[in-house]
Phi, psi and omega in degrees: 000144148338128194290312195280340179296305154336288193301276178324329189292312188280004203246328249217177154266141175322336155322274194297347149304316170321279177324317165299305184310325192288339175286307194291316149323312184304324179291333192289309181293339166265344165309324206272295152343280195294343162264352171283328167306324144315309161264001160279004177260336166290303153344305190280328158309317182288295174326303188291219230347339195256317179309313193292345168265294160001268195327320192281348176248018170286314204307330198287328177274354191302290204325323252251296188319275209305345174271343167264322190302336197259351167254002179268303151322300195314290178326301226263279184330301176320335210234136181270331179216131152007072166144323190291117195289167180281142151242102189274109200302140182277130208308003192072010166295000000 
């Protein structure tokens, strides 16, 4: 405890030590609020910059999926039935 804390409690009536104290805990709890408020806003920051990297490399893989599926369709499309082999048109030679 505060030296000056100390002094009031023993110099005063019990009330008004009581009231200091209760103050003086309150400033305290709230100094703690407030760096603690600091480092979730530093947190949240950190957090949005790393979503934002995610995201952008879900998007890279979407691209990556949707380029096989559409040539695997492609693929898929060439052959009229089950079973039938591909016959590829000539090359123009």
């Amino acid at each position: 405890m505060d030296t000056e804390l100390l002094k009031l409690i023993g110099g005063s009536s019990l009330a008004g030590a009581l009231l200091v104290l209760i103050y003086q805990v309150g400033m305290k709890l709230v100094t703690a609020i407030d760096r603690l408020g600091i480092k979730l806003d530093d947190h949240t920051k950190i957090d949005v910059a790393h979503h934002g990297e995610v995201r952008t490399a879900v998007a890279a893989l979407d691209g990556k999926i949707e380029g096989l599926l559409d040539g695997q369709e492609r693929t898929s499309r060439m052959t009229p039935a089950h079973g039938v082999e591909l016959v590829r048109p000539p090359t123009g030679r």
